[in-house]
C-alpha positions in Angstrom: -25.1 -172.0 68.7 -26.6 -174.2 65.3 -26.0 -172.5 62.1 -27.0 -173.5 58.5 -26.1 -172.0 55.6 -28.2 -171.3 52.7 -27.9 -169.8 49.3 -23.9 -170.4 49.1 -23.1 -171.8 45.2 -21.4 -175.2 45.8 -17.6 -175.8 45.7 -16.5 -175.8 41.9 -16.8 -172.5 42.8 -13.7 -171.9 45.4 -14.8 -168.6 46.6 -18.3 -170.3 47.4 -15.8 -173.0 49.4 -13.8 -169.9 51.3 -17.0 -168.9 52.7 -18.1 -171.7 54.4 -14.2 -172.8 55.3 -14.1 -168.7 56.8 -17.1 -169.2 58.3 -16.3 -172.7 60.2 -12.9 -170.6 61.3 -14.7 -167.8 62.6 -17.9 -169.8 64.5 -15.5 -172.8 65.9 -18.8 -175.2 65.6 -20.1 -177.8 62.9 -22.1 -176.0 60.7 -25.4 -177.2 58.8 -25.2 -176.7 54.7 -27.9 -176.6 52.8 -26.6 -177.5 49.7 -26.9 -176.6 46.0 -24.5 -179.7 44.9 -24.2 -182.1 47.5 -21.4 -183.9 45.4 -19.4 -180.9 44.6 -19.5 -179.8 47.8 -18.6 -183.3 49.5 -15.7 -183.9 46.8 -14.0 -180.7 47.9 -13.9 -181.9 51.6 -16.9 -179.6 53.7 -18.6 -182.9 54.8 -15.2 -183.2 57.1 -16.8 -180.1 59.6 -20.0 -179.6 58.1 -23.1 -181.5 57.9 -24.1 -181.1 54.1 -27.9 -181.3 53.4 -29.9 -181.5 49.7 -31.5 -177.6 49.7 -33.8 -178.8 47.5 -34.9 -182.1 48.4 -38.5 -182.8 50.0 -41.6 -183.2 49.2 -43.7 -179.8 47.6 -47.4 -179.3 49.0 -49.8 -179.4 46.0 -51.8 -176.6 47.5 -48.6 -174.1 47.5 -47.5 -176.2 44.0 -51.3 -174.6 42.3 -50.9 -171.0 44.0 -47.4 -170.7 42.7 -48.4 -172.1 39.5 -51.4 -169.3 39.1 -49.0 -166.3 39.9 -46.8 -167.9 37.2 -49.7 -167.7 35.1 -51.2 -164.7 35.4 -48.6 -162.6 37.1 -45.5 -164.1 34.9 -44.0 -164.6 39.0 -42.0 -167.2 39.5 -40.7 -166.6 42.5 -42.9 -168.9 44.4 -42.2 -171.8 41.4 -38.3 -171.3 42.4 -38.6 -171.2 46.1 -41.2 -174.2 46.4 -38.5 -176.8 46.4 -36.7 -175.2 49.0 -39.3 -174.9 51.5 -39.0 -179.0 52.7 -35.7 -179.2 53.5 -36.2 -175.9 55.6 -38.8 -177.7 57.3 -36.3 -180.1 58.4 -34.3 -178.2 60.6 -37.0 -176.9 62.0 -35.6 -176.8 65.8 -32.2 -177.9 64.6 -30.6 -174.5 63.9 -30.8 -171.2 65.5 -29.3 -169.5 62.7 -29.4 -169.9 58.7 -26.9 -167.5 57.0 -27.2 -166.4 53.5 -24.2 -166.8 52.6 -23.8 -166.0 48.6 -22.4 -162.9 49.2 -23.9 -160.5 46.0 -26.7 -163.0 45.4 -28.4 -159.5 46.5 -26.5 -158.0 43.0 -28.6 -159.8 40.4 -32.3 -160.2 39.1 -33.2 -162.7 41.5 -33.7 -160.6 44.7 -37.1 -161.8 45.4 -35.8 -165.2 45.3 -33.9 -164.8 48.3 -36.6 -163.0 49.9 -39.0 -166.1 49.6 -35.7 -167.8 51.2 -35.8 -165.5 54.0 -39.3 -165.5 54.7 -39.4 -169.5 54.7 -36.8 -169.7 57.3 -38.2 -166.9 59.7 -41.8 -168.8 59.4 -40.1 -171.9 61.2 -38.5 -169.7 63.8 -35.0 -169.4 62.6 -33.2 -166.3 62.8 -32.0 -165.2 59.2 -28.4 -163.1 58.9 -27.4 -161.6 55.3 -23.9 -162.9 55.6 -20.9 -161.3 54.2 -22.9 -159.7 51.3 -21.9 -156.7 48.9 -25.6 -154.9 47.3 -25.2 -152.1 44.5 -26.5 -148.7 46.2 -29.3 -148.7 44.1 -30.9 -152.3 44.4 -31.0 -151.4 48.3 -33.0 -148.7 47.5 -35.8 -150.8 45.7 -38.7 -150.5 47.6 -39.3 -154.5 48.0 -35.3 -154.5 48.3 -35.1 -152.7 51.0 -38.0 -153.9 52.5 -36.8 -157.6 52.8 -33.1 -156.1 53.8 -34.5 -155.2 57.2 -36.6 -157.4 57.5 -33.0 -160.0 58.5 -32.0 -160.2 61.9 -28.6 -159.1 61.1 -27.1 -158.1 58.2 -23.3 -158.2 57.7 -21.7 -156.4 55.1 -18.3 -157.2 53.6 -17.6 -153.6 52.6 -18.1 -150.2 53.2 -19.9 -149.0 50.6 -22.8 -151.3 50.8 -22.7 -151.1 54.7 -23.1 -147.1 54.6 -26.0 -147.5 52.4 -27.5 -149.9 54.5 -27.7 -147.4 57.6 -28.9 -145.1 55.4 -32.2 -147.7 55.0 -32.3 -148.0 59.0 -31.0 -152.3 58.1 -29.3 -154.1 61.5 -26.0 -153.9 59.5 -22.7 -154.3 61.2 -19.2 -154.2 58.9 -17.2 -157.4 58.6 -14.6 -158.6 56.3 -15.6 -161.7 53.9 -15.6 -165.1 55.7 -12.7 -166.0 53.2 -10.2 -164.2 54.9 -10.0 -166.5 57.4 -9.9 -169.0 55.6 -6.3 -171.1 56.1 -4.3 -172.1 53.5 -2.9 -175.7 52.8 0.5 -176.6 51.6 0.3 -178.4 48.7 3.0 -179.5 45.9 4.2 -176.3 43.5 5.4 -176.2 40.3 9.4 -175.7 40.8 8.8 -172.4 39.3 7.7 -170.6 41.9 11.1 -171.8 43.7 12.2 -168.4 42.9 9.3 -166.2 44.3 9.3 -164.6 41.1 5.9 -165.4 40.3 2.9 -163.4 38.8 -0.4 -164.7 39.8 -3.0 -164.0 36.7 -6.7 -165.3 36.8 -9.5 -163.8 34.2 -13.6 -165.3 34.4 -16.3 -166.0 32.1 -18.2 -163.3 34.6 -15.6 -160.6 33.6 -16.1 -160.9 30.0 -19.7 -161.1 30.2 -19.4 -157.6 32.1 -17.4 -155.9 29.6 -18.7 -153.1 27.3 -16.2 -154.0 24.8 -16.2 -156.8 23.2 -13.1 -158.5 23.2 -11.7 -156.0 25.6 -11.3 -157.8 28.8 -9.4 -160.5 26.9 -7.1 -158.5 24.9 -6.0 -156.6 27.8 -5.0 -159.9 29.4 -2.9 -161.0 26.5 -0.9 -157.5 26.4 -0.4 -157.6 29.9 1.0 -161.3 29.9 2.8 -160.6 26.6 4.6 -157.0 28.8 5.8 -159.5 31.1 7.0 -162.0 28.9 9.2 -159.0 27.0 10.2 -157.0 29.3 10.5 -158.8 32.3 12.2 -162.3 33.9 9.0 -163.3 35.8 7.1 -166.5 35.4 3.1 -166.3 35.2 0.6 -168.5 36.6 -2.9 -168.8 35.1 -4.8 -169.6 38.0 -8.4 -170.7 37.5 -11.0 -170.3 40.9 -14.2 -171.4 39.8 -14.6 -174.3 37.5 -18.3 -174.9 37.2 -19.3 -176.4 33.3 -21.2 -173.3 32.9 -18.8 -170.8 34.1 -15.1 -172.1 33.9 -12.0 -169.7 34.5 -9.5 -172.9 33.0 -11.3 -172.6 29.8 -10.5 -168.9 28.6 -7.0 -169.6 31.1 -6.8 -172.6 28.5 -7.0 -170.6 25.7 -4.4 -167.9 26.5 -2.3 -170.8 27.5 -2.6 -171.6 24.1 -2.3 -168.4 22.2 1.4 -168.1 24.4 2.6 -171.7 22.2 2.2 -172.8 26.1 5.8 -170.9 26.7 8.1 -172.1 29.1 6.9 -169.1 31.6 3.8 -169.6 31.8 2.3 -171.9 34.6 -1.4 -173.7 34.1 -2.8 -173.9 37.5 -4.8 -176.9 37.9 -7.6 -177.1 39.9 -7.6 -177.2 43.6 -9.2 -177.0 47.0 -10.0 -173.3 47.9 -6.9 -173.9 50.9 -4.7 -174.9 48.2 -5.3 -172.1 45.7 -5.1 -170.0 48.5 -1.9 -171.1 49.2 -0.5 -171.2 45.8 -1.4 -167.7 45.4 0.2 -166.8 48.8 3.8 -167.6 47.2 2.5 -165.1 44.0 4.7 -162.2 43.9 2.1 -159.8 42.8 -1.5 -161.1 41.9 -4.0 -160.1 39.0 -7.5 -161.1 39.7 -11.0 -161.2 38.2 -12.6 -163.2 41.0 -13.4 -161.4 44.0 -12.3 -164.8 46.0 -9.1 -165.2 44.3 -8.0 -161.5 45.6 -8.9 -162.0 48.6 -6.9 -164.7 48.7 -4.3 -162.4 47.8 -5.3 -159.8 50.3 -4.9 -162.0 52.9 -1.6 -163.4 52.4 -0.5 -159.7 52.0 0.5 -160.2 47.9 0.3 -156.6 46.2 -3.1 -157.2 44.3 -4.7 -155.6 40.9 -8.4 -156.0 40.7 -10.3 -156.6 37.5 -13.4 -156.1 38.5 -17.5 -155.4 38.0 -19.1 -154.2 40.7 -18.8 -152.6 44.3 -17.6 -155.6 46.0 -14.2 -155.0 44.0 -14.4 -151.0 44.6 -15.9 -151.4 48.6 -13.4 -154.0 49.3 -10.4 -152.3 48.2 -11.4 -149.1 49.8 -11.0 -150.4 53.2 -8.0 -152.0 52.6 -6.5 -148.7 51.3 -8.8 -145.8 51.5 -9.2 -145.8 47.9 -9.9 -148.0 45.0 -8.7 -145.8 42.3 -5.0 -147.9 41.1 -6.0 -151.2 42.8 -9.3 -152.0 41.3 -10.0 -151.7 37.1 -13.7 -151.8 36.5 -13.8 -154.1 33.3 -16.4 -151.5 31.9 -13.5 -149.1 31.0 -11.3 -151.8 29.0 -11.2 -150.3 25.6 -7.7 -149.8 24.1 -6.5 -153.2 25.3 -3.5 -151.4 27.1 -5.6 -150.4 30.2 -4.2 -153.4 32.1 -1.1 -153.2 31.3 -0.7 -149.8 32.9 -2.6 -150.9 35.5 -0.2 -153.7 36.2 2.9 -151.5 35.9 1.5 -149.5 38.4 1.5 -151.8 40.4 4.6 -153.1 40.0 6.2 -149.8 40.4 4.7 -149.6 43.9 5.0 -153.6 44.9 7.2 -153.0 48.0 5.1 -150.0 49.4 1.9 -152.3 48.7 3.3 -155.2 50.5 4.7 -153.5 53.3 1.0 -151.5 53.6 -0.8 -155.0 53.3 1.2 -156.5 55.9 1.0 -153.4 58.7 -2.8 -153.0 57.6 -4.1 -157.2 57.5 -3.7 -158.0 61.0 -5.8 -155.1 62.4 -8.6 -155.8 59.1 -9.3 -159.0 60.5 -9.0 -158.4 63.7 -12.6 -156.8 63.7 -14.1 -159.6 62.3 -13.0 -162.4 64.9 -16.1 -161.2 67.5 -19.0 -162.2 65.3 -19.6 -165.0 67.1 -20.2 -163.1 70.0 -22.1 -160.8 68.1 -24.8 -163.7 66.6 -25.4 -165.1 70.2 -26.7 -161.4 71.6 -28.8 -161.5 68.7 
């Protein structure tokens, strides 16, 4: 079976990483990336078991290049303008792969839907089979009537989550439920800071994405510096400020950076560096309990069974936690109701409070989660 996958952000951004490392786990084949940033992506090692490809480089036919142009003109659309460099280097492996996987996960979440149905369309025009791969979608994009009709249009879609999967049957889409590629991801030893020697370690990681979500302002980041400041008083634990996505335009290390900072970079207080997606994987393995904004990062956590508080935006936190525990409500925070900037810290002590029933639930529950997902493979290959 050939697989390629398409629309995955490149490497600087770990969880974009996880994917395709959970994905090469779960297929057991070399896979075929079509790649945003060939350099990023070949830095953090995927050239090892992947072939890595230029998404966007190829020649563009002046004849599509004009009609594009003229719906940009008079239609202000530019989908066709976006989707025109892609459509060469789908050529390509044109009788080289079976399958291309989209594999952004809630690329389906943002203004660009119609970009990714120009995506699918392209690939299905050369004879490729197109899968929707370990995606989260908001209830009420799916219901947009061009939404939904480019949803079943996919040979398969597989949805990360339950609530996105339920409202996908709803639309009559080929969805089946998975868990996110990342969870199958392995870690990697790699050297710690002697501070976690004791296992008395609180993972902490905040995004650029988070704040942009809040309806706050200020919010999101206050409620990270009470809740660090809580520990710091009232408990013995170290912190780690653990950054999983460091793109120049969206950097976790540079608001993780400034709450370093703001702490007189105290004794307690670990600053992550950047690693591999394995590595940070690991390093959050030996947290004790783990406070996440990215989606990756937690499921990171998830998956090494660390008691895990969600700070999150949108129904990949809520759906994700909800099969893990039959509820979000105590494990996931939607950043929208940060006001007070002690919302977190409650959160966290909740948390805390319950950290052996968690970890105990986590590690009967984990086992049989992933379990499920181990027969896509099979699955694909009756497609």
């Amino acid at each position: 079976m050939r697989i390629a996958l398409y629309g995955n952000g490149s490497s600087g951004n770990h969880g974009c990483e996880a994917i395709v490392r959970g994905t090469y786990t779960l297929i057991k084949e070399p896979l075929t990336i079509l790649s945003e940033e060939m350099d990023e992506d070949i830095i953090y090692g995927l050239a090892k078991f992947c072939n890595v490809l230029d998404a966007k480089n190829g020649k563009i036919s002046k004849a599509r290049l004009i009609r594009a142009y003229m719906k940009l003109k008079l239609k202000n659309n530019y989908t066709d303008m976006d989707g025109l460099p892609y459509v060469d280097s789908i050529k390509k492996i044109k009788g080289k792969v079976d399958f291309a996987l989209s594999a952004g996960g809630d690329n389906y979440c943002y203004e660009n839907q119609a970009f990714y149905a120009f995506l699918n369309k392209e690939y299905q025009k050369k004879g490729i089979k197109t899968v929707l791969w370990g995606c989260s979608i908001e209830p009420e994009v799916i219901k947009k009537k061009k939404v939904l009709e480019d949803l079943k249009s996919y040979n398969l879609i597989v949805a990360r989550e339950s609530i996105t999967y339920q409202s996908l049957k709803e639309i009559g889409a080929n969805v089946i439920l998975n868990p996110d590629p990342a969870f199958y991801m392995k870690s990697e030893k790699c050297i710690l800071d002697k501070r976690f020697e004791n296992g008395d370690v609180i993972g902490v990681n905040i995004s650029p994405m988070i704040i942009s979500n809040e309806k706050c302002n200020g919010s999101a980041y206050e409620n990270y510096r009470k809740m660090i400041e809580y520990i710091l008083n009232h408990t013995s634990m170290y912190i780690a400020l653990i950054p999983h996505v460091v793109w120049k335009q969206n950097d976790d290390r540079t608001i993780l950076q400034k709450i370093y900072k703001e702490f007189n970079y105290n004794e307690r207080i670990i600053l992550v560096n950047d690693h591999t997606a394995p590595q940070l994987k690991y390093i959050i393995s030996k947290c004790r309990i783990f406070v996440g904004a990215r989606t990756h990062s937690t499921i990171a956590a998830y998956s090494t069974e660390v008691p895990t508080l969600v700070v999150g935006y949108s129904v990949k936190a809520r759906g994700i936690a909800k099969d893990i525990f039959g509820t979000d409500q105590n494990y996931v925070l939607p950043v929208q109701e940060l006001r007070n900037g002690e919302e977190l810290t409650n959160a966290f002590q909740w948390i805390q409070e319950r950290e052996i029933h968690i970890r105990k639930h986590l590690k009967e529950t984990i086992p049989n989660y992933v379990e499920q997902g181990r027969k896509i493979k099979t699955i694909l290959e009756k497609i």
